[in-house]
C-alpha positions in Angstrom: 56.0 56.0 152.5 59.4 55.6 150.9 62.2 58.1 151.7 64.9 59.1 148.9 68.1 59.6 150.3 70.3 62.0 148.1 74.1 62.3 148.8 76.4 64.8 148.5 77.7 63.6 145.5 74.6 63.4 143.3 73.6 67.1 144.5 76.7 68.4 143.2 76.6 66.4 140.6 73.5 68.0 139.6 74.6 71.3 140.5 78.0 70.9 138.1 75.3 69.4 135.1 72.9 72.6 135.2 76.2 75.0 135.9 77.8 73.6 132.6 74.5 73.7 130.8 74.1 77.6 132.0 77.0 78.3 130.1 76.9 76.5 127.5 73.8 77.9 126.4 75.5 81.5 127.6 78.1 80.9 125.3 76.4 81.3 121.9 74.4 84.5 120.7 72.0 84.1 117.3 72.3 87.5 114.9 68.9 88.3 113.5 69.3 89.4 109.6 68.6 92.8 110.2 71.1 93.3 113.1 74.5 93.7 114.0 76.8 92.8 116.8 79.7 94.3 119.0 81.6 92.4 120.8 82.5 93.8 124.2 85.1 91.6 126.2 84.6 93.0 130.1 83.0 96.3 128.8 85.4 97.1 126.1 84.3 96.9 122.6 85.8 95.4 119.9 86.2 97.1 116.3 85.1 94.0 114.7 81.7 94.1 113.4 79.9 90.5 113.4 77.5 89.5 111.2 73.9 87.7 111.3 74.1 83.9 112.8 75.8 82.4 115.7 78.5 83.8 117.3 80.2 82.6 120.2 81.4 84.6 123.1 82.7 83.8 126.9 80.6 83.6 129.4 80.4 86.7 132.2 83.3 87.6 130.6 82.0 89.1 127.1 78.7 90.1 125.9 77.6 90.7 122.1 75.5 93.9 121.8 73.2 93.9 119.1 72.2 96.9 116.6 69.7 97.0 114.2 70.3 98.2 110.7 66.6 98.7 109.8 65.6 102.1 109.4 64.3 104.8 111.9 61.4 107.1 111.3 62.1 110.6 113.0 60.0 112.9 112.9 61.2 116.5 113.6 58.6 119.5 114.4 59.1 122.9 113.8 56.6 125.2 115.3 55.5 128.6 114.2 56.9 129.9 117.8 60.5 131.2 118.5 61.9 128.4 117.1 60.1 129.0 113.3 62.0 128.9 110.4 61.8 133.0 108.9 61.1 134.0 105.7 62.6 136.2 103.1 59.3 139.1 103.7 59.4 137.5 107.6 56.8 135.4 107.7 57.5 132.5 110.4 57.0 129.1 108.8 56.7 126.1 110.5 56.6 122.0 108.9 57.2 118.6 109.8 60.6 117.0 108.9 59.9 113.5 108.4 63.2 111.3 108.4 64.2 107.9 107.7 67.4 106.9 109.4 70.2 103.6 109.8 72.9 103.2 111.6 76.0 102.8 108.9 76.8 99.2 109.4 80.8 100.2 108.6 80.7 102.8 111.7 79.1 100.6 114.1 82.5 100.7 116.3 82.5 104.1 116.5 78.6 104.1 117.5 78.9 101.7 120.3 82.1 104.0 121.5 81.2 107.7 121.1 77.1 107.9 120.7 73.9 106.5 121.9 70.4 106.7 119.9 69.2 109.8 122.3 72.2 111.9 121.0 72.2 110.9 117.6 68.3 111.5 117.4 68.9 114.9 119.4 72.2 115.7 116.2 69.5 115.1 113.8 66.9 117.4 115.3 69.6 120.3 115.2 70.5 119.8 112.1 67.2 119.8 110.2 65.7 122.7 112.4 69.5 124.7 110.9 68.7 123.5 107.1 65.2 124.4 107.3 65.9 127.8 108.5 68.4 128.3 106.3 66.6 127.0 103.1 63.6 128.9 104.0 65.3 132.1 104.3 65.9 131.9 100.6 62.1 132.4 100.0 59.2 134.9 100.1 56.2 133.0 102.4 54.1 133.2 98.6 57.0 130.9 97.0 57.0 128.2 99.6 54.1 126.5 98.5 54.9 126.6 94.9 58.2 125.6 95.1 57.8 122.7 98.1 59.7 119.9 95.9 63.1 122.3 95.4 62.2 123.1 98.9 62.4 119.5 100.1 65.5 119.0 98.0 67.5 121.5 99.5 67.0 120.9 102.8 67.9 116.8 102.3 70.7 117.9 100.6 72.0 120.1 103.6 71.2 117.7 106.1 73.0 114.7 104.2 76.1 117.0 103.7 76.3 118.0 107.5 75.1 114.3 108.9 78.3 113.1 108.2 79.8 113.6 111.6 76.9 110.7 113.0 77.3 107.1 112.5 74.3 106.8 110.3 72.8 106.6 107.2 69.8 108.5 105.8 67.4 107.5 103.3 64.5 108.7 103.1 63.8 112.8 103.7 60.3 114.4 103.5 58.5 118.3 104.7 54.7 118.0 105.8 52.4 119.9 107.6 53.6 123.9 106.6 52.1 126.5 108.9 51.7 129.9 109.5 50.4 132.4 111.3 46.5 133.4 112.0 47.4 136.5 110.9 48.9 135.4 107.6 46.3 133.4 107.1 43.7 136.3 106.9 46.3 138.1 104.2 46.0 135.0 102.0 42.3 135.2 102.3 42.4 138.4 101.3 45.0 137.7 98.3 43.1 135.8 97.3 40.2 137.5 97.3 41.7 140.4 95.7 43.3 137.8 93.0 39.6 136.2 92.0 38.8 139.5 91.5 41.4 140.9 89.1 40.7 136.5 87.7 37.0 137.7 86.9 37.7 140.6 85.5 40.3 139.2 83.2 37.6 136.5 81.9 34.8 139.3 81.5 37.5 141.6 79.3 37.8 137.9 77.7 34.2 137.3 77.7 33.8 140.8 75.6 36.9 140.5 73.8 35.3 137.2 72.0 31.9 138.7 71.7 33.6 141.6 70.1 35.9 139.1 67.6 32.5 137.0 67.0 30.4 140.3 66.2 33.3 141.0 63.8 33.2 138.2 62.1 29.8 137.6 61.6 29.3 141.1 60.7 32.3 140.6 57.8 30.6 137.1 57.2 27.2 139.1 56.1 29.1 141.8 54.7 30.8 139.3 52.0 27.6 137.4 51.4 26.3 141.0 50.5 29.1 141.4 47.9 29.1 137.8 46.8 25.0 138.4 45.9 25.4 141.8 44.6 28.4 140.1 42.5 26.1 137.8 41.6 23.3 139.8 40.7 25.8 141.2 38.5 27.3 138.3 36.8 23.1 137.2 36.2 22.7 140.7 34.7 25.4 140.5 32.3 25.0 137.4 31.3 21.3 138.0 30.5 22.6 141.0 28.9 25.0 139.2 26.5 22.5 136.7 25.9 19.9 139.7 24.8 22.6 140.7 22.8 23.3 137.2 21.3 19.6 137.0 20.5 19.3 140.8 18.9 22.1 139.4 16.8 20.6 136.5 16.0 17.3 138.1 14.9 19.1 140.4 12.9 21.4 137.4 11.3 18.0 135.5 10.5 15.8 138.7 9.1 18.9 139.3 7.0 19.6 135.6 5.6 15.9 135.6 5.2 16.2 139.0 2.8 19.0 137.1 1.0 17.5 134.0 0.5 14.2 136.5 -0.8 16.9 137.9 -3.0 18.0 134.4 -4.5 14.6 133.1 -5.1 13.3 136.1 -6.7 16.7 136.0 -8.9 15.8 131.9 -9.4 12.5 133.0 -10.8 13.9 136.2 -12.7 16.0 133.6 -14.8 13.5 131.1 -14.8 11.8 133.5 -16.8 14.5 134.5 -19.0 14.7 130.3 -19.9 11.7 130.0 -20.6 11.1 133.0 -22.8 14.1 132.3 -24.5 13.0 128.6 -25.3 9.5 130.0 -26.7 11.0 132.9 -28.7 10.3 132.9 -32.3 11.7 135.0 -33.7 9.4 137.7 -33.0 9.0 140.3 -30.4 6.5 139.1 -27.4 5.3 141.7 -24.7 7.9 142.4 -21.8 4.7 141.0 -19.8 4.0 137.6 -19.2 1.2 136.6 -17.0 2.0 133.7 -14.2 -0.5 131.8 -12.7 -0.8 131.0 -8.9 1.6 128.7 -8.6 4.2 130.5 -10.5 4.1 128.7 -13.7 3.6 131.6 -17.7 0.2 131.5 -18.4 -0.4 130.1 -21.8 -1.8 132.4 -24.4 -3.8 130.8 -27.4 -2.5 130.9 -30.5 -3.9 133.3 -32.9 
């Protein structure tokens, strides 16, 4: 078998090669786009905030550390225990503050210098339990539910007007999960049971209250059709009435042209008779009398 001799020369050759290699690759840091870096030159920090992409740094002698500007959820529960957030009647309320959280990319110096996540997470705990408590005591347990979105409100605001001192932004605030007490629970029951109560009897006094308005109205709906057929009745009568009338008068009109038109013909006749006398008179007197015939015509007397 054949040996392979190294020398010195190509071991340290090799050694320098992988050295230099070491720290070349040691010498360059790649920035993700959702992070940040500080540089930190033998521990120290500097103020200048470096952005995503590659960034070069000395080996063993600086280091880039890295923070993530992607927001946090934090979740902060308050129990119904000691720590409960009181109410105007004292009730003890409990909830879940639900928090979304980023560092502030312009305070990122101060961060790496004067906090850590535990004791910024711990300053946000404090704080919300404080606004809660203090947002809450402005209610009666009976308004909480009814007035959860001024609620939620109010407390964000307080805790983004007091988060100032942390290097961090917050964007997203939310309250879940409210609790009580067993025993409050049983006074709600029976609230509510009392409220269902006074509820049903409302809608029965409704309930009657419309039967009453319906009975009214139907009974002045049959009282008007009463004096809309009597007033009909009425108007029938009278007219009937009026026509009797018209009819009596007409009777009498006809009867009485009838006698007049008697009158005229019997006149008609009288003269007639007064022609035809005179056209036959000679000269001598003739009886008043003169005898007709059937149809109306002097009966002819023979001549003597």
């Amino acid at each position: 078998m054949k040996q392979v001799d190294f020398n010195g020369k190509s071991v340290a050759a090799a050694v320098i090669g992988v050295t230099l290699l070491i720290v070349a690759i040691g010498a360059f840091t790649i920035i993700g786009p959702t992070d940040r870096g500080i540089l930190h030159t033998l521990g120290k920090p500097s103020q200048e905030v470096l952005t995503p992409g590659l960034q070069f740094k000395l080996p063993l002698v600086q280091r880039i550390k890295k923070w993530t500007v992607v927001p946090k959820l934090y979740r902060v529960n308050v129990g119904i225990g000691d720590d409960g957030a009181i109410t105007k009647d004292n009730q003890v309320i409990g909830a879940t503050i639900r928090l979304q959280y980023a560092y502030d990319e312009a305070r990122l110096y101060e961060a790496a210098t004067k906090f850590d996540r535990s004791t910024i997470e711990r300053g946000i705990e404090a704080l919300s339990v404080a606004s809660l408590k203090a947002v809450i005591g402005n209610y009666t347990i009976f308004d909480v539910a009814v007035n959860q979105d001024t609620i939620v409100r109010q407390v964000g605001s307080r805790i983004k007007d007091n988060i100032g001192q942390y290097p961090i932004i917050i964007s997203q605030i939310t309250l879940e999960n409210f609790d009580w007490s067993d025993n409050f629970d049983k006074q709600i029951q029976e609230t509510m049971a009392a409220a269902q109560k006074v509820k049903r009897a409302e809608q029965e006094a409704n309930i009657a209250e419309q039967e009453n308005k319906k009975k009214k109205i139907v009974a002045e709906a049959t009282a008007q059709a009463a004096i809309a057929e009597a007033e009909g009745r009425y108007k029938a009568a009278e007219l009937d009435a009026k026509a009797e009338i018209e009819r009596a008068r007409g009777k009498s009109e006809a009867n009485r042209m009838l006698q007049q038109n008697l009158a005229v013909e019997i006149k008609i006749r009288e003269l007639d008779i007064e022609k035809l006398r005179a056209e036959r008179w000679d000269g001598r007197q003739i009886p008043t009398y003169l005898p007709l015939n059937p149809a109306g015509g002097v009966v002819t007397l023979p001549s003597k």
